[in-house]
Short mmCIF file of the C-alpha atoms (twelve columns), coordinates in Angstrom:
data_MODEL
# 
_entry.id   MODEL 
# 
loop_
_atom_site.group_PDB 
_atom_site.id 
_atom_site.type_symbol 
_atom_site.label_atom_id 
_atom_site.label_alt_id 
_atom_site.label_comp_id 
_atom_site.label_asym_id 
_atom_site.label_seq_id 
_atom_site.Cartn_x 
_atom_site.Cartn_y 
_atom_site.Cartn_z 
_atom_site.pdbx_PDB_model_num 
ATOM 1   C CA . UNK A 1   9.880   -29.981 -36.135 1 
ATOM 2   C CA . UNK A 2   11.310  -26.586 -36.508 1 
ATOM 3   C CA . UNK A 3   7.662   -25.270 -37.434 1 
ATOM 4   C CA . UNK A 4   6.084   -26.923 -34.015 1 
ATOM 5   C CA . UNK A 5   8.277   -25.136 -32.152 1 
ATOM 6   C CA . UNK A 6   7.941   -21.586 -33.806 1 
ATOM 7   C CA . UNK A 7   4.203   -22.366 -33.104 1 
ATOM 8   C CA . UNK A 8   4.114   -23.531 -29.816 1 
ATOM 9   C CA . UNK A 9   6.282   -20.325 -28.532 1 
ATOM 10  C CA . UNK A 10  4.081   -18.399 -30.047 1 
ATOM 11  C CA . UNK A 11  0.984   -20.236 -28.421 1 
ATOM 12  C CA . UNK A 12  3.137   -19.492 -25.050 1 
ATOM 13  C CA . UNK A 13  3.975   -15.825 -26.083 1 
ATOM 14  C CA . UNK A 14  0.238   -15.095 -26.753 1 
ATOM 15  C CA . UNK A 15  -0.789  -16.355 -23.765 1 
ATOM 16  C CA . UNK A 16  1.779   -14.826 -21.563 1 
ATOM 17  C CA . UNK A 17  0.662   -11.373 -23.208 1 
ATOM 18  C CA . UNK A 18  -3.023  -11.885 -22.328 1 
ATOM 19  C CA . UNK A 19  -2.179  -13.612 -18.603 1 
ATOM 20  C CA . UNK A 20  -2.475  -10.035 -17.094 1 
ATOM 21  C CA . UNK A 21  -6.563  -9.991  -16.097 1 
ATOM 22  C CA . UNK A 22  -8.476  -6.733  -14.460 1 
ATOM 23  C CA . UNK A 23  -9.896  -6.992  -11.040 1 
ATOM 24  C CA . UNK A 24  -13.331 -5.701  -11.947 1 
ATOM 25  C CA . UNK A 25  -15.617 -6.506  -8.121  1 
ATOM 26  C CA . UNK A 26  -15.908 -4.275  -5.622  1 
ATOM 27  C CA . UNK A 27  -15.777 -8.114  -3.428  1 
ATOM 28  C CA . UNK A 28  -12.057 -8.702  -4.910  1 
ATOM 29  C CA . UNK A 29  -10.921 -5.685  -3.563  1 
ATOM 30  C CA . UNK A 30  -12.464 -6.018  -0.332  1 
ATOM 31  C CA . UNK A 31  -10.869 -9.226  0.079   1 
ATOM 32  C CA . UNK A 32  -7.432  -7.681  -0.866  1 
ATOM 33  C CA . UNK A 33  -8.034  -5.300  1.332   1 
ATOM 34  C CA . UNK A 34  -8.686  -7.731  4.116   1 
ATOM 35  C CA . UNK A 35  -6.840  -10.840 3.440   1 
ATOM 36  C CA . UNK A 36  -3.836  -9.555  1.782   1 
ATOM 37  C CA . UNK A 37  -0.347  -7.980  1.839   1 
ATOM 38  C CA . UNK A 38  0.747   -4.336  1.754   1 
ATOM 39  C CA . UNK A 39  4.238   -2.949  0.258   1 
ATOM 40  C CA . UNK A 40  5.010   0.693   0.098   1 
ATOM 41  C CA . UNK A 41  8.233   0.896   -2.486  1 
ATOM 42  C CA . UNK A 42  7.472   4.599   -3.013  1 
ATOM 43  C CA . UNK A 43  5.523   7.756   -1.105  1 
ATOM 44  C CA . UNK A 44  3.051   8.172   -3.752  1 
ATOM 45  C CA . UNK A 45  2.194   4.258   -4.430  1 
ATOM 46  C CA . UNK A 46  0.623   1.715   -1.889  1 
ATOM 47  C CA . UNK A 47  0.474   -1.726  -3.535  1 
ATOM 48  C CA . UNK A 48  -2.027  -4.552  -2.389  1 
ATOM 49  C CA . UNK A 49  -1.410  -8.167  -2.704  1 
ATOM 50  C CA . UNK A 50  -2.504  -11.547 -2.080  1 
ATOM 51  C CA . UNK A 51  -1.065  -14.899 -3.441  1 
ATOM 52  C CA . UNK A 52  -3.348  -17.457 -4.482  1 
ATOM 53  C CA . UNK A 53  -3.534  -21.136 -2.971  1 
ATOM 54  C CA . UNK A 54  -3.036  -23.815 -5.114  1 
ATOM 55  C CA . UNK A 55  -6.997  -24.598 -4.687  1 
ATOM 56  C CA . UNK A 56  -7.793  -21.014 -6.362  1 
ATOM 57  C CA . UNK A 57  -4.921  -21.343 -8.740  1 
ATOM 58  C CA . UNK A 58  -6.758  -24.247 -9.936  1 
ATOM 59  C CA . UNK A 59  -9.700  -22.697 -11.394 1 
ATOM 60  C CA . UNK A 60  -6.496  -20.504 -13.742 1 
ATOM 61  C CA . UNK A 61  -7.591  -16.752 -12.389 1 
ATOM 62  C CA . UNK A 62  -3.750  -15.878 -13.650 1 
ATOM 63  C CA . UNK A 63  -2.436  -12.771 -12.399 1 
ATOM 64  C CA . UNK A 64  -5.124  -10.140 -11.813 1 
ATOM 65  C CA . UNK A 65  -4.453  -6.386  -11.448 1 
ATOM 66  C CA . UNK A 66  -6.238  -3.456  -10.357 1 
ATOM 67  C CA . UNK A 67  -5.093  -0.196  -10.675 1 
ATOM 68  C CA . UNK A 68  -6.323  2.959   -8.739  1 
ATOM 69  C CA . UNK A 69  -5.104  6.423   -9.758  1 
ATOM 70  C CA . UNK A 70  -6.488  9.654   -7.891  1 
ATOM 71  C CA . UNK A 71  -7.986  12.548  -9.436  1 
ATOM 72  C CA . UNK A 72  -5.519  14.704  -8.354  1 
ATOM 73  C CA . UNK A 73  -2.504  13.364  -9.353  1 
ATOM 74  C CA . UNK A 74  -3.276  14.645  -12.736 1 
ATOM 75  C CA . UNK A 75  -5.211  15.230  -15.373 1 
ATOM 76  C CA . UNK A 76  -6.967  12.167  -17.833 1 
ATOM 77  C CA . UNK A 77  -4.216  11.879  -19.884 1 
ATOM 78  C CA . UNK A 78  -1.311  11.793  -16.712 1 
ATOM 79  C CA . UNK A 79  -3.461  9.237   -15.149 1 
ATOM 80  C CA . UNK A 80  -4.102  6.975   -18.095 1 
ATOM 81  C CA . UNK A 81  0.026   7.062   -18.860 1 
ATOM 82  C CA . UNK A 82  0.453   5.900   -15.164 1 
ATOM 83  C CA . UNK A 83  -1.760  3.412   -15.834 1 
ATOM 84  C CA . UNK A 84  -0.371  2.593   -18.752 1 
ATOM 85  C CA . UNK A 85  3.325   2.112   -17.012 1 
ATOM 86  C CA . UNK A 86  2.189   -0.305  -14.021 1 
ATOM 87  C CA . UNK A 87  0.770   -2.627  -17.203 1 
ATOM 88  C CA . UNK A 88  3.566   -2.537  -18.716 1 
ATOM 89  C CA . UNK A 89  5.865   -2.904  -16.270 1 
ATOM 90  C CA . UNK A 90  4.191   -5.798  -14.868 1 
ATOM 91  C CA . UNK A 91  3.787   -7.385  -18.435 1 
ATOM 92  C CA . UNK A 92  7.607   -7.259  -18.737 1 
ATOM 93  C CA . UNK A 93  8.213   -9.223  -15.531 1 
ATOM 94  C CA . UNK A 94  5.574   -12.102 -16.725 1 
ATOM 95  C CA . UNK A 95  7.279   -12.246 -20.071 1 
ATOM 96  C CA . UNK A 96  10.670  -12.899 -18.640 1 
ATOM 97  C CA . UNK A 97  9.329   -15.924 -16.535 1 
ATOM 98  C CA . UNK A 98  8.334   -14.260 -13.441 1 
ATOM 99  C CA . UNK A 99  4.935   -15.200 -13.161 1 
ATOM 100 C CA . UNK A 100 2.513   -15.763 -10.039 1 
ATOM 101 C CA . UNK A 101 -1.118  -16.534 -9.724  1 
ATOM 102 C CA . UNK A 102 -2.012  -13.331 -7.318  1 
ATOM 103 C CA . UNK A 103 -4.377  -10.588 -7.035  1 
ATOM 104 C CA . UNK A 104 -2.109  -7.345  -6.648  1 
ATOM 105 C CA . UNK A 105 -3.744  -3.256  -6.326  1 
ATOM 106 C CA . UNK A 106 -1.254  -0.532  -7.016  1 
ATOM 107 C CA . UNK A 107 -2.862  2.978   -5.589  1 
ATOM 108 C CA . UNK A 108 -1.322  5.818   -7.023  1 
ATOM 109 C CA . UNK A 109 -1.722  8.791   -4.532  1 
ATOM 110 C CA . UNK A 110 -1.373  12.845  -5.299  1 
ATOM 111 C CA . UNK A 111 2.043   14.251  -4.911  1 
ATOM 112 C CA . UNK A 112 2.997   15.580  -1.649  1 
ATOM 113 C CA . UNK A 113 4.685   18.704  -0.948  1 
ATOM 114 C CA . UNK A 114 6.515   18.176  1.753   1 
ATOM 115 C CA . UNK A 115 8.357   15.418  0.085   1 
ATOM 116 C CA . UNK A 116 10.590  16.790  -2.767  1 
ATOM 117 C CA . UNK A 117 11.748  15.331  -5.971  1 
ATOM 118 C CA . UNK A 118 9.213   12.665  -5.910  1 
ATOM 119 C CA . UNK A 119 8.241   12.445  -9.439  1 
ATOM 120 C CA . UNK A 120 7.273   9.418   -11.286 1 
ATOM 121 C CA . UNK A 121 9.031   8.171   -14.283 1 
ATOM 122 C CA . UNK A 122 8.644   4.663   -16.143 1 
ATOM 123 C CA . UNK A 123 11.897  3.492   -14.265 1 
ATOM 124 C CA . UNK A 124 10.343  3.574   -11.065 1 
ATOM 125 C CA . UNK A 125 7.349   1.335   -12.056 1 
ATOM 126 C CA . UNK A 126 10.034  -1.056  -12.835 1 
ATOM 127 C CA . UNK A 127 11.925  -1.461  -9.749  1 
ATOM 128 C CA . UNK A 128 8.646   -1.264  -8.451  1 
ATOM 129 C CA . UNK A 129 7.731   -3.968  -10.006 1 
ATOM 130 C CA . UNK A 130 10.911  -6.042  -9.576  1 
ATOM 131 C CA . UNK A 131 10.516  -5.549  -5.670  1 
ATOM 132 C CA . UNK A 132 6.715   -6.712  -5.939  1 
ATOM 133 C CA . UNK A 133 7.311   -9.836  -7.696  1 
ATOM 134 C CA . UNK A 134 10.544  -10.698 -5.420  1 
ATOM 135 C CA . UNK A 135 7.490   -10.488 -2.520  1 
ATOM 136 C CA . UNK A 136 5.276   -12.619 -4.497  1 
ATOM 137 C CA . UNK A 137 7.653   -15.242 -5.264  1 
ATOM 138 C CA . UNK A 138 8.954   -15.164 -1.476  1 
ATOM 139 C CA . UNK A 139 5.036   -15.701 -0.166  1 
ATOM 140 C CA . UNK A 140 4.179   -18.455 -2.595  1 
# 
């Protein structure tokens, strides 16, 4: 008994690790763009959203992400480590139970001088993220 279990919570922690899918068409952004939801939690990030119906959550699209970081924000290896802190973030909220079937876009802009102090740290993605899935789960 004690062996189903161990294997069926790791079945469910597997699958909550892989649940986070790229939004890859230029038509799934368009439709974000056009149909969906827009949150700005910070001056240099605009995020994007739309929460599926139940008829598109049917065919199991999970939660999709697309991610769009500006050249000049920094150089390859800046941008990939933002990139690599909205995953992450986001992956921590769907592992402790907070998931949504939704398309979401977080645009990462260049820093602007005439705000100070506006830097962006690993802590930010997460409250980022804790206000974005409060609006998802609010608009389901």
């Amino acid at each position: 008994m004690l062996v189903a279990q161990k294997a069926a919570s790791a079945l469910l922690l597997k699958s909550v690790a892989n649940s986070i899918q790229s939004l890859r068409k230029k038509a799934d952004f368009f439709h974000l763009k056009s149909d969906g939801k827009r949150l700005r939690p910070h001056p240099r990030i605009q995020i994007q959203y739309l929460v599926r119906n139940e008829k598109d959550a049917e065919l199991d699209l999970g939660f999709r992400l697309g991610i769009s970081v500006s050249k000049k924000v920094a150089n390859a290896v800046g941008r990939n480590r933002l990139k690599r802190w909205v995953r992450e973030s986001l992956r921590l909220k769907i592992k402790d139970g907070f998931f949504v079937s939704a398309d979401v876009h977080v645009i990462i802009f260049p820093k602007n001088p005439k705000i100070p102090s506006d830097e962006l740290c690993f802590g930010t993605f997460q409250l980022i993220a804790d206000s974005l899935f409060k609006k998802l789960q609010a608009s389901r």
